[in-house]
C-alpha positions as CSV (number, residue, x, y, z in Angstrom):
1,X,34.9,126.8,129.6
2,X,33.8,126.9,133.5
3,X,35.9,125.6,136.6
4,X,33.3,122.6,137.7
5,X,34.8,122.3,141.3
6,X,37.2,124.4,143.9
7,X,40.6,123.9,143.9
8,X,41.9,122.5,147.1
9,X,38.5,122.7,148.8
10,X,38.2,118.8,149.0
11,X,37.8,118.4,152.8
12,X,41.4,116.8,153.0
13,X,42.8,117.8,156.1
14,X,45.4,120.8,155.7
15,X,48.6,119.1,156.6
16,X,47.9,116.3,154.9
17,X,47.4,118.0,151.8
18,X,51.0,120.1,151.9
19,X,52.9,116.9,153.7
20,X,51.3,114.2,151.6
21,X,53.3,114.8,147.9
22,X,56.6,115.2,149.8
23,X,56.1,112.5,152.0
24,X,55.7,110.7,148.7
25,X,59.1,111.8,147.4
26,X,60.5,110.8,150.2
27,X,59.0,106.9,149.9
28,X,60.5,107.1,146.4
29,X,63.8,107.8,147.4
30,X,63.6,105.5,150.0
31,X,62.5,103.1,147.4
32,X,65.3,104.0,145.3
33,X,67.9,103.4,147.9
34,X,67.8,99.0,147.0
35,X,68.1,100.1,142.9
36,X,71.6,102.3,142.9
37,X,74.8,102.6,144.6
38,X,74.8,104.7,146.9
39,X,76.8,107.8,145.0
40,X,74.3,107.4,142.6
41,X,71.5,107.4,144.4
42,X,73.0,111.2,146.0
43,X,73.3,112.2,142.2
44,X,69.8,111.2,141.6
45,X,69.0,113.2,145.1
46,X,70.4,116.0,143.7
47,X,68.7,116.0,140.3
48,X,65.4,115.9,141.7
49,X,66.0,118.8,144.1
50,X,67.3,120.7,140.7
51,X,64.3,119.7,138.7
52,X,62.7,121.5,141.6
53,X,64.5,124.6,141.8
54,X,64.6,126.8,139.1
55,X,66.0,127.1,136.3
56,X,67.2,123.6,135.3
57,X,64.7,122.0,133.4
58,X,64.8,118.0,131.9
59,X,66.6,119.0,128.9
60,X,69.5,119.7,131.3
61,X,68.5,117.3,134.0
62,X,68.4,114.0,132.0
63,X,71.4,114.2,130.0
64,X,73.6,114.8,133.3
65,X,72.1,112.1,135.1
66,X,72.2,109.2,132.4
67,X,75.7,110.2,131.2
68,X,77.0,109.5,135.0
69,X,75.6,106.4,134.5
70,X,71.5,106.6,136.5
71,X,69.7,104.5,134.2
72,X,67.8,106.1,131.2
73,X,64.6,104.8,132.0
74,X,64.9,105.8,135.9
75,X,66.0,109.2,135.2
76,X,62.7,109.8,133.4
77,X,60.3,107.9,135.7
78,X,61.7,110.0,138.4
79,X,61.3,113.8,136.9
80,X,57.6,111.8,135.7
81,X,56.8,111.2,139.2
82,X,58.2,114.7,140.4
83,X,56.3,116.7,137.9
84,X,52.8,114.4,139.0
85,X,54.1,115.4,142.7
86,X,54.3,118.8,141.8
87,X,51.0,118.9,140.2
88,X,49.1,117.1,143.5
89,X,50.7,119.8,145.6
90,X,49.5,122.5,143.4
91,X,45.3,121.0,142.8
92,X,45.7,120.6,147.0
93,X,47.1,123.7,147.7
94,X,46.6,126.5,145.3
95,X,45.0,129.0,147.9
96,X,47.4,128.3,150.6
97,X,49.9,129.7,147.2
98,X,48.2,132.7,146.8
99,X,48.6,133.7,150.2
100,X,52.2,133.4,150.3
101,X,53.6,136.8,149.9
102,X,55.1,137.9,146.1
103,X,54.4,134.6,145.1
104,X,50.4,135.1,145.6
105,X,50.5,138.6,144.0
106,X,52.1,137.2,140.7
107,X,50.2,134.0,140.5
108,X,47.4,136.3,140.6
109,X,49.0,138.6,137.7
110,X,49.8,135.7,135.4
111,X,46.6,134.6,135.8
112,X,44.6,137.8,134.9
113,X,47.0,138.1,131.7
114,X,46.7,134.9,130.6
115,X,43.1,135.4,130.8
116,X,43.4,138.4,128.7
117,X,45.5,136.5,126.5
118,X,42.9,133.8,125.7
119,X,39.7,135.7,125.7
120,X,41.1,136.9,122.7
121,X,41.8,133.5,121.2
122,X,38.4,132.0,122.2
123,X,39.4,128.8,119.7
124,X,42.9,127.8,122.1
125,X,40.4,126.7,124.8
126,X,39.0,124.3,122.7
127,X,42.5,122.3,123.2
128,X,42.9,123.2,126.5
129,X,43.4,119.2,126.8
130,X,46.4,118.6,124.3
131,X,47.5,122.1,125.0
132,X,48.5,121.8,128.9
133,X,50.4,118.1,127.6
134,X,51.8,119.7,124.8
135,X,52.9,122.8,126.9
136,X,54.5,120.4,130.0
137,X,55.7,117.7,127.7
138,X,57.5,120.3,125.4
139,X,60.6,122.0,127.0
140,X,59.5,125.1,127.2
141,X,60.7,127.7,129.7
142,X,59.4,127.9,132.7
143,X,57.2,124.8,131.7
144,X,56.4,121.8,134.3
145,X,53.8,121.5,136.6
146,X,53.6,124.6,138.2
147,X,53.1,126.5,135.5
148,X,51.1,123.9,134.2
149,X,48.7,123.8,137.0
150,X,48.4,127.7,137.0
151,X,47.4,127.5,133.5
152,X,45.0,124.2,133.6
153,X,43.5,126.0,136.4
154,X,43.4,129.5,134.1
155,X,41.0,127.5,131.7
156,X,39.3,126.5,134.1
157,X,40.0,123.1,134.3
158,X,39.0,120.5,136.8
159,X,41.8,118.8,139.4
160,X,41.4,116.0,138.1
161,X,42.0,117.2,134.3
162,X,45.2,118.8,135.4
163,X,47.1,116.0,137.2
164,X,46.0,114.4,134.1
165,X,47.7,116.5,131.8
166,X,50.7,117.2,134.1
167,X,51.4,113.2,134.5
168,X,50.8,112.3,130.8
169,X,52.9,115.5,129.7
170,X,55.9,114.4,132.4
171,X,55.7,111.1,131.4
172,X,55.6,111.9,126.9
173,X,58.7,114.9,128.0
174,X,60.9,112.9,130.4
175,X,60.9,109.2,128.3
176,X,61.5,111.2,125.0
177,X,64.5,112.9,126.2
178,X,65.6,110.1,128.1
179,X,65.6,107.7,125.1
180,X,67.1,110.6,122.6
181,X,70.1,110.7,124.5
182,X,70.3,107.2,125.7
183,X,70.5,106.4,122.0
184,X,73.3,109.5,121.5
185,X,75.3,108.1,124.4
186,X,75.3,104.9,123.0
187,X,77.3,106.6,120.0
188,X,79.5,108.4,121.8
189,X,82.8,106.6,123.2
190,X,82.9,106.3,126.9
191,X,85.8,108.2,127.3
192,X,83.7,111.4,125.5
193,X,81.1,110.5,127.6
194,X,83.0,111.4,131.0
195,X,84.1,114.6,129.3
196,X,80.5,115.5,128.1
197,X,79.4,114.9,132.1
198,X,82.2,117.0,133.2
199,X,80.9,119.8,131.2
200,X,77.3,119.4,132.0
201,X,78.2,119.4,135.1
202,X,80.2,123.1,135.1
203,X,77.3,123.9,133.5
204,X,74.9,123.5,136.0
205,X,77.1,124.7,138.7
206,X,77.6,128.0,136.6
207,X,74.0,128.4,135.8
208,X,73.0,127.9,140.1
209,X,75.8,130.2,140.8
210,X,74.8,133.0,137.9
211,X,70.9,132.7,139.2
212,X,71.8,133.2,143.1
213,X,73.8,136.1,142.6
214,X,71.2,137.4,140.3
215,X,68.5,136.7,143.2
216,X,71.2,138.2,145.5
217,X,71.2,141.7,143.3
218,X,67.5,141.8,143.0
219,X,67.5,141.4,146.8
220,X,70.0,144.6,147.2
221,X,68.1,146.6,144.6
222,X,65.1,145.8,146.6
223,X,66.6,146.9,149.9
């Protein structure tokens, strides 16, 4: 399978094409401002900034948010909406990516592995389509659409096919969770509930904590 156009070489202007998903996030959360109260709406605001920064992922993210009470269906259209974000940043600015540096270098090393990978499996790009869905839809780690982008684009997939699979993957990953565990909660006195947040909650914390001391380390080892 060839790549039939350039990635980020659509004569969109160059500030436009980094400022344009964020300014988008920021519309939505602007949006989202008249829908919750307003400690919810920071909860919300902090979920999406986690589903950004690794290594939360939805299957963390969702649970948290609709047992402190964010809507079910809110909570997925928003880490939908990020992940299609995500993916628009990454079809307009892939080679602005691989000159960042460390992240450029190992972009360009998971990309000339993965391409090992399936030249040897000649049969997996036949589903290239249902693959990338499956593969951001799925919890996988490391999944989402960065990952997902640097794959579509591995297999030489078009922008357009990408956001596709990013959006339709988000959308089948983040409404499945959401409406398992709107369903669990729903079973679970409310009292249980709080608890369940509590611990989620220590969770997260611990896990942020545990990966900036481990970035911290690899900093010092570095030095």
């Amino acid at each position: 399978m060839q790549q039939t156009d350039e990635w980020g070489g659509d004569g969109t202007s160059s500030w436009l094409k980094v400022s344009f998903p964020f300014l988008l996030c920021g519309f939505y959360l602007a949006a989202v401002w008249f829908v919750l109260p307003p400690e919810q709406w920071l909860l919300l605001f902090g979920a999406m900034v986690a589903y950004i920064v690794p290594p939360l992922g939805r299957e963390t993210i969702i649970p948290a948010c609709i047992l402190l009470g964010i809507p079910w269906w809110l909570t997925a259209f928003t880490l939908a909406f990020l992940d299609f974000a995500g993916g628009l940043f990454m079809a307009w600015n892939f080679p602005l990516l691989l000159r960042i540096p460390r992240l450029g270098p190992w972009v360009r090393r998971f990309m000339e592995a993965g391409r090992t990978f399936l030249d040897r499996r000649p049969w997996l790009e036949r589903l290239y389509f249902v693959g990338l869905i499956a593969f951001v839809a799925l919890p996988f780690d490391g999944s989402g659409s960065i990952v997902g982008s640097i794959i579509g684009r591995m297999l030489g997939m078009t922008k357009a096919e990408v956001l596709s699979c990013i959006t339709i993957g988000g959308i089948i990953g983040s409404f499945s969770i959401a409406l398992g565990i709107d369903y669990v909660t729903h079973l679970i006195p409310a009292e249980a509930g709080l608890w369940i947040s509590v611990i989620i909650l220590l969770v997260i914390g611990t896990a942020l904590a545990v990966a900036y001391r481990a970035h911290s380390w690899r900093k010092e080892s570095n030095a």
